[in-house]
KEGULUM-519027 format. One record per residue: x, z, y of N, C-alpha, C, CB in turn; residue in one letter. Coordinates in steps of 0.05 Angstrom, whole numbers, plus 5000, padded with zeros to 4 digits. Each point is the difference from the previous one (the first is absolute). Glycine has a CB too. Example, Ala and Ser with C-alpha at 12.3 -4.5 7.8 and 13.67 -1.06 7.14 Angstrom:
2
526451564886498250005024501850005024496250254977A 503149615044501650015024498550145022502449574987S 
//
This chain:
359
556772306757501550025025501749755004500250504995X 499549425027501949805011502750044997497049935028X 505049824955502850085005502650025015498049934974X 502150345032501450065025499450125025501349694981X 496050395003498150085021500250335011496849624976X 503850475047499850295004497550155003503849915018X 493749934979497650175016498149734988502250345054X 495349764924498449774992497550125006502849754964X 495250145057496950065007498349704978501050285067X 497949934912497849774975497150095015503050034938X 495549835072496550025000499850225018498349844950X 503350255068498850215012497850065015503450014996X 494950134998497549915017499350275007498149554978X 500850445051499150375012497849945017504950285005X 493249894993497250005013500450205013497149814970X 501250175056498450275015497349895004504050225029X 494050014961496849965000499249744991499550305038X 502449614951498149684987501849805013494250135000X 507549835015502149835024502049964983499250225048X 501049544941502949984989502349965027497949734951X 504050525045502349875016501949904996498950185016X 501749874950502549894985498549794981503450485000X 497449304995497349834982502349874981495249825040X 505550284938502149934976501749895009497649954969X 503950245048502849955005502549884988498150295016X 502449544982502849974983502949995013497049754971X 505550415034502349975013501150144982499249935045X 504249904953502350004993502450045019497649774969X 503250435036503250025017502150044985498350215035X 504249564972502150024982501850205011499549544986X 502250544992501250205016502349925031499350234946X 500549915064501549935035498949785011504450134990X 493049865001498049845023498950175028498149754955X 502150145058498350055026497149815007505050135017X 493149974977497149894999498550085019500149984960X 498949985055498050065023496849894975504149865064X 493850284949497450035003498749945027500750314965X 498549455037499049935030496749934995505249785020X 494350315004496149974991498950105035499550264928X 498749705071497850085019499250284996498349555001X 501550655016498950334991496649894982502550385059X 498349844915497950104982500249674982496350445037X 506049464965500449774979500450164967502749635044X 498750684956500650084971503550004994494949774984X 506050195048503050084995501350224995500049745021X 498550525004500950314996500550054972497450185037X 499649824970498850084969500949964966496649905035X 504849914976502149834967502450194999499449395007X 500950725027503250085002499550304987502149695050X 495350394960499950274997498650074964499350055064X 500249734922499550154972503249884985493149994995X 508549905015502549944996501550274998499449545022X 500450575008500250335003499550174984499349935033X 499250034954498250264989497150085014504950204989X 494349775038497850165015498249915001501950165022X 497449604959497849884992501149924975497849885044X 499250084940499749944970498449754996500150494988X 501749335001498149735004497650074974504749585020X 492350244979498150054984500749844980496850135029X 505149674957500549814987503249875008494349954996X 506649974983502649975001502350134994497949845021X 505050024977501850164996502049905020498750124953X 502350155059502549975014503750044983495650185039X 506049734964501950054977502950035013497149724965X 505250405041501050115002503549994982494750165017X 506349574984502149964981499250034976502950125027X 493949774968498950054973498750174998502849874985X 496750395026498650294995497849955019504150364989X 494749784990497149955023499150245007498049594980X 501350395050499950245021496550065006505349845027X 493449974964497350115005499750294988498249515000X 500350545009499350384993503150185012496449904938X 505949965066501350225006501150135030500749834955X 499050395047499750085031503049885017496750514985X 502349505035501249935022503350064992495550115033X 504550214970502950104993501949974984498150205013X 501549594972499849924972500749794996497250214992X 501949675028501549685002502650015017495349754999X 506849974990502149985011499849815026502050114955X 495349895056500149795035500350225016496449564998X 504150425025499250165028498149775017505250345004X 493049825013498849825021501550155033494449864964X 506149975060500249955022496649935013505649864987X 494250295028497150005016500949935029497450394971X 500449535037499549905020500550195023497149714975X 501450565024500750245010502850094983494650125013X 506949975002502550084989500050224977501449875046X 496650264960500050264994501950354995497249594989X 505950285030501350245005499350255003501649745013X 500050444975498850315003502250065024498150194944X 499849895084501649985025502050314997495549685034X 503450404949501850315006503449934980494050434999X 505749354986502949954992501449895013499149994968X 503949995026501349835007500549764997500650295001X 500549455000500149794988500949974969500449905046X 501750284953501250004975497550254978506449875028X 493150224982497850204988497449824999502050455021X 496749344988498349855003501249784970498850125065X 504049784931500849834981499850144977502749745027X 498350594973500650114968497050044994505250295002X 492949835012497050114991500849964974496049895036X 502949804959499549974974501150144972499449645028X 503550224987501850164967500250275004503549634988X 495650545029499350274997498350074981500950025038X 497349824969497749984980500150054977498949755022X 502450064973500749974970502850074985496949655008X 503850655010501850164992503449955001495750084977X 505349605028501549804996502150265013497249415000X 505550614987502550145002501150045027500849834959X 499150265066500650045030501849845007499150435001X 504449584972501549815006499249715003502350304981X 495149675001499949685008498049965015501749844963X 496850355040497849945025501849925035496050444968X 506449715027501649945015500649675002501350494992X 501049534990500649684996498349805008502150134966X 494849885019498349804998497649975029501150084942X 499650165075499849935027502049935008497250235009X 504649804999502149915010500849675001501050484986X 498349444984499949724994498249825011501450154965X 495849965037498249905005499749985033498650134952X 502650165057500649885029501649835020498650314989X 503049584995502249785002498849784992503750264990X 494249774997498849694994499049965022498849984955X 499750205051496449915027502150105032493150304961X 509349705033501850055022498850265016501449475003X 498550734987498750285009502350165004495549994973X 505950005023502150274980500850135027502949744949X 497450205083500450125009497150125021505249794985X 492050145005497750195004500550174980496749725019X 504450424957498150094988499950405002500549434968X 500950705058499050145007497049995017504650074990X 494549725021497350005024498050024984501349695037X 496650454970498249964997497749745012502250464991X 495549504992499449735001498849885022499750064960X 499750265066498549885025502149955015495750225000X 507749794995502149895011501349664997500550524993X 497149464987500249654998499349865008500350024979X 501049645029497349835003498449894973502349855043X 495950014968497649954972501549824987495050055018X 507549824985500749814984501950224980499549515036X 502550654976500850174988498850214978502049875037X 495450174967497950144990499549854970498150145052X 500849674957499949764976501449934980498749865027X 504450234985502350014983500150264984502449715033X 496750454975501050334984497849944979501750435042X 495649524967498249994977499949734974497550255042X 504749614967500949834979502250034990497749755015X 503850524984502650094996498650234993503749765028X 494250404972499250184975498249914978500750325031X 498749384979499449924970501749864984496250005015X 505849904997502449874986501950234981500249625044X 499750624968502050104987499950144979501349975033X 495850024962498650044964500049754977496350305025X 506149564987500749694988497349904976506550135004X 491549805023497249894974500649684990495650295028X 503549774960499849674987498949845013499850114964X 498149915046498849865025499750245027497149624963X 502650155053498450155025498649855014503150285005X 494749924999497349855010500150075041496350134939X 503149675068499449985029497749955014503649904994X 495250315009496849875011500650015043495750334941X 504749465063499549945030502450165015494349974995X 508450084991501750185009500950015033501449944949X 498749775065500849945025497249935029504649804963X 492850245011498450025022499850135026498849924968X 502050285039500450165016502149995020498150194969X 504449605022501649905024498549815010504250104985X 497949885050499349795006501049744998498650295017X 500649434999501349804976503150005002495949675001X 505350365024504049994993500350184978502349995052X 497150324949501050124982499149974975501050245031X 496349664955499649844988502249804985496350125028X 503649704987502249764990502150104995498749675022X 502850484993502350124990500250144965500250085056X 497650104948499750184968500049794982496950425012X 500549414990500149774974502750014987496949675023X 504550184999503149915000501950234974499549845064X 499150394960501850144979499650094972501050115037X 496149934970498450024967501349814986495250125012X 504949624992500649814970502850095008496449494987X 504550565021503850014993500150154981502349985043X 496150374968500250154982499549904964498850285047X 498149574952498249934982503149894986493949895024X 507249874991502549874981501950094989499449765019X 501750524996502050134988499250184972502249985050X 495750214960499050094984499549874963498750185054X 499449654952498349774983498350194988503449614988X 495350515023498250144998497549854998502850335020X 494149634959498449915011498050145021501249784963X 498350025055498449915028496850004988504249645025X 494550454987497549954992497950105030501650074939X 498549735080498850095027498149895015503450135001X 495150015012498149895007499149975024499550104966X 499649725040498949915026497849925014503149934990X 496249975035497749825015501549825006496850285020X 507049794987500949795026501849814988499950345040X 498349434958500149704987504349995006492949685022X 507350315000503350005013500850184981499949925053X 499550334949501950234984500549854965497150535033X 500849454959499249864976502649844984495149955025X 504449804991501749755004502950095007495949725016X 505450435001502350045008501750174982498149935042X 500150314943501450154973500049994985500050165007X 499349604968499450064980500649784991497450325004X 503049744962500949784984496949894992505350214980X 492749895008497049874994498150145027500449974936X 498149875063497150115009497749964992501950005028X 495850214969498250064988497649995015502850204974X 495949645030497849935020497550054998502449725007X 496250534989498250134990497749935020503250364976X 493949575009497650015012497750054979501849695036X 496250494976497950094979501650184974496749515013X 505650594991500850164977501549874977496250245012X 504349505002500949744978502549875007495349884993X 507750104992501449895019499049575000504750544991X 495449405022500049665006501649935000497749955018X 505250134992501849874992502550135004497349635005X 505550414963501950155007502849844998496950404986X 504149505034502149815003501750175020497349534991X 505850355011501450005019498949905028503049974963X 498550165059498949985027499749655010502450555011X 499249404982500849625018496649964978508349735006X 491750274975497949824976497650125011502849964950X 496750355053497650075021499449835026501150444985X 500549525026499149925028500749655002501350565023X 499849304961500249734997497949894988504350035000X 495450104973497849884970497850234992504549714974X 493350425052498250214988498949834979498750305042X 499849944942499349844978496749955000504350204973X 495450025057496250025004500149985030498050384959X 498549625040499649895037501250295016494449644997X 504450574988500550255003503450125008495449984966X 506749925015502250024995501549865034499049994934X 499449735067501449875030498550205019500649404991X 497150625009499950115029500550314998496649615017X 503650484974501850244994501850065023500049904951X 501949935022503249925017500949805015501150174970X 499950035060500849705016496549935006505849774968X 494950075052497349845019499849734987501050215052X 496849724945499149704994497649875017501450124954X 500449575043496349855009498849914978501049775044X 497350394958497849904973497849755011500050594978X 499349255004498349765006498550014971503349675036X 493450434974498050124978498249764998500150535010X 499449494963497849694987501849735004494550215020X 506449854961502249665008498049834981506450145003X 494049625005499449814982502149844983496550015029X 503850094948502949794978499049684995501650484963X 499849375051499549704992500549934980500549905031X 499249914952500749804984502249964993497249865015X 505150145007502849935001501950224999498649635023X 499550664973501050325013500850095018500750024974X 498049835059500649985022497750255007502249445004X 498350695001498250285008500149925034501650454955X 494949535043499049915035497850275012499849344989X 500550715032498550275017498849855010502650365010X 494849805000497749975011500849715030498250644980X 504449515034500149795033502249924982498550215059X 502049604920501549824993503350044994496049785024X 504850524975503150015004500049964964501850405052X 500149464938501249894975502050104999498349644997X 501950474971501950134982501049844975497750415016X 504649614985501249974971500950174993500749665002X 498850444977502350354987501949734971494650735000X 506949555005502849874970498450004974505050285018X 493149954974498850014987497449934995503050215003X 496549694968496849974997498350085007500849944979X 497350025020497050185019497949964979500749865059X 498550394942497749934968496650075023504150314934X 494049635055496950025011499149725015500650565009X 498349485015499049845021500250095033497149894960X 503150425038500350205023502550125001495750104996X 504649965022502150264994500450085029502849844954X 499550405040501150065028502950005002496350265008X 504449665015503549895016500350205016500149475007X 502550634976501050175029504549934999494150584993X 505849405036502349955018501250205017498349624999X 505050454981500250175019501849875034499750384949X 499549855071500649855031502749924999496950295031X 504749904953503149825007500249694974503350615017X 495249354976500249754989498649845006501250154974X 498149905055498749745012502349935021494550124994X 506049665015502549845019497549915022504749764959X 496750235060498049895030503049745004496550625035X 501849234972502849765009497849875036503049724923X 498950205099499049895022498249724994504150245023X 494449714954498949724994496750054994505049814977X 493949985032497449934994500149804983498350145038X 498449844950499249834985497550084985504749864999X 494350094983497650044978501250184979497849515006X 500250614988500650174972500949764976495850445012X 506549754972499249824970501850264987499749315006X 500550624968500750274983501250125007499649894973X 500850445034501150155002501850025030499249974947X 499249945072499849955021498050095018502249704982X 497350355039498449995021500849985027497850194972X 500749595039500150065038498450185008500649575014X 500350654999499550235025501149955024499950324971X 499049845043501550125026499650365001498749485029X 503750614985501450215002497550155010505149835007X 493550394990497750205016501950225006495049894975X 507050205020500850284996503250024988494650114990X 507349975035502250184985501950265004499849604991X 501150494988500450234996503350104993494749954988X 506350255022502849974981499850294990503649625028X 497250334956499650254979502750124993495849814978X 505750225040503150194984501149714993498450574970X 502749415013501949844991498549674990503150514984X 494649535019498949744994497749895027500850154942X 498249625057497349895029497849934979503149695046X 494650364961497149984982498949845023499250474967X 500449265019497149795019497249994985503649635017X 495450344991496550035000499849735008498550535016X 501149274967498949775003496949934993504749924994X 494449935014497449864990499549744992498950285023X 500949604957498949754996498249885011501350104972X 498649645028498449825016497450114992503049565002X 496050424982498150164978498950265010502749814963X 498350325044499250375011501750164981494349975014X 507649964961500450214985503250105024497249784935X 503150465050501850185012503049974980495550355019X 506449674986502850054981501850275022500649344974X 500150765015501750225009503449914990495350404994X 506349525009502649905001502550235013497249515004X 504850504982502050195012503349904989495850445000X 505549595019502349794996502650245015496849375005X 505750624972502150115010501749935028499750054953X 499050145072500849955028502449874998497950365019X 504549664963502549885004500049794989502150345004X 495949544980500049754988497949865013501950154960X 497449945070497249875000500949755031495950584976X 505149205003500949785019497449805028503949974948X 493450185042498849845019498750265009499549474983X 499550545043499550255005496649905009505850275015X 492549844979496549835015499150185014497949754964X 500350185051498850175019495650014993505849825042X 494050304961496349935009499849835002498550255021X 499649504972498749765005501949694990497650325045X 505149784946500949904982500049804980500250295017X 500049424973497749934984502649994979495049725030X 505450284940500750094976499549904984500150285011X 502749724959498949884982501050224981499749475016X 497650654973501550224975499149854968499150565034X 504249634962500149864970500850174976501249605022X 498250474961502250164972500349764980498050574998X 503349594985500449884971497350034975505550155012X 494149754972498450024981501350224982498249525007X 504150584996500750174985499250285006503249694993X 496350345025498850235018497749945007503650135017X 494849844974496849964997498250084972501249615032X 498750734973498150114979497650044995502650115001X 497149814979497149924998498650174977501049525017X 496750644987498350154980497249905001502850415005X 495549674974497050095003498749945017500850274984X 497749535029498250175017498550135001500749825008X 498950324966497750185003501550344991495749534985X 507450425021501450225003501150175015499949804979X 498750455024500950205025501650184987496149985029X 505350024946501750074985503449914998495350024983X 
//
């Protein structure tokens, strides 16, 4: 077991009909981590969350538990709760009858079934629903009771499969918000899961970037989306211009097919490879001229403002395409269509993989 670790997944591996969907898993959560699981549907995220649960049995591996290992033991048995996607309220309770279920369950003393709703509804800021019943809520409120009857069985972890899918995006952004406040006061471990790259990135202390049942790469959010570690990992997260079949020079000047030239900070190992740029690290300035490293002349085909930022659609002399996006309040030259341009980044922001990697 990892030290310090609240929750250790060794080799987990789970099949259906011959389909690996878990392929020797390995994850470590420290305790009062908040970890997201981000992946593409049928990448092997649920599915990790749910033999974590108990409701699946991985075919290989061990899951571990402050050291104890929970494979073979049922659901009820373990100290996580899961939060679903569907709320799953029993509409005929009340809110506060919706929080105790549990410790009814498990017989827990009335006096403190009391208390320990009461507490718990002061966290998720409920305390004055918790006569309504749950079709008297909104869905963000809803969201809240069902993470305030799993909180108040104080698990050691708690698992989140897709909990905010179902809002829309304001009320969305808001919950996040409040989720990690809660997540911080608490220090409870996080263990949640996702599709939405944003949700991902905005809550969590690591992220887990799952494809084929495999994670690719588990870093903090800025290190995900600055330094992927696969081709897979960039275009994932966040938008990129990718530039496929490079040719690596001599000098490690990586050249594309219509001639745009790269320098990256880093070495470049093979003869091929592939460049990818993300759009806000490209700069447009009012100048012409010839390509040379890490440069290109375009003109403007296309723009766009997107909320708080403007996206240009340039083209190189060449035919290639760049997609560019620049903070509207910082965006001192403003271009129009037909525009002629000089885009540029840094070599520091120029990642480079494989080319023969769709991984």
């Amino acid at each position: 077991m990892t030290e310090g670790s609240t929750l250790d997944l060794r080799g987990v591996t789970k099949s259906y009909g011959g389909n690996v969907v878990v392929d020797a898993l390995d994850l470590s959560l420290q305790q009062g981590e908040f970890v997201s699981l981000l992946g593409p549907s049928g990448c092997g995220k649920t599915t990790t969350l749910r033999m974590i649960a108990g409701f699946e049995h991985p075919d290989a591996g061990q899951i571990l538990l402050d050291g104890d290992e929970l494979t073979g033991r049922p659901a009820n048995k373990r100290e996580v709760n899961t939060v679903f996607q569907s709320y799953a309220l029993f509409p005929h309770l009340t809110v506060a009858g919706n929080v105790a279920y549990g410790l009814r369950q498990r017989k827990v003393p009335k006096s403190e079934i009391i208390e320990r709703v009461a507490e718990t509804l002061r966290l998720v800021r409920l305390e004055q629903f918790a006569d309504r019943k749950p079709a008297q809520l909104s869905g963000g409120q809803q969201q809240r009771v069902a993470l305030a009857r799993a909180l108040v069985n104080r698990p050691k972890v708690l698992l989140l499969d897709e909990p905010l899918a179902a809002l829309d995006r304001q009320l969305r952004e808001e919950v996040q918000i409040e989720l990690r406040l809660i997540q911080a006061r608490l220090r409870t471990t996080f263990l949640f899961v996702t599709h939405d790259q944003g949700e991902a990135l905005a809550m969590s202390d690591r992220v887990a970037i799952m494809n084929g049942g495999r994670i690719e790469q588990l870093d903090d959010p800025e290190t995900i989306y600055e330094h992927p570690a696969t081709r897979f990992v960039a275009g994932f997260v966040g938008q990129q211009n990718f530039f496929e079949d490079v040719r690596v020079e001599a000098d490690g000047v990586l050249v594309t097919a219509d001639g745009v030239r790269f320098r990256t900070a880093a070495p470049v190992r093979g003869d091929r490879a592939t460049v990818a740029i993300r759009p806000e690290a490209i700069g447009l300035s009012p100048e012409t001229g010839e390509n040379t490293v890490n440069t290109c002349a375009a003109t403007v085909e296309a723009v766009n403002t997107l909320g708080e930022t403007r996206q240009y659609v340039v083209r190189s002399a060449a035919g290639g395409t760049l997609i560019t996006r620049t903070a509207r309040t910082s965006d001192t030259h403003r271009f129009a269509p037909g525009d002629r341009v000089l885009a540029s980044w840094g070599a520091d922001h120029v990642a480079v993989f494989p080319a023969s990697s769709t991984h």
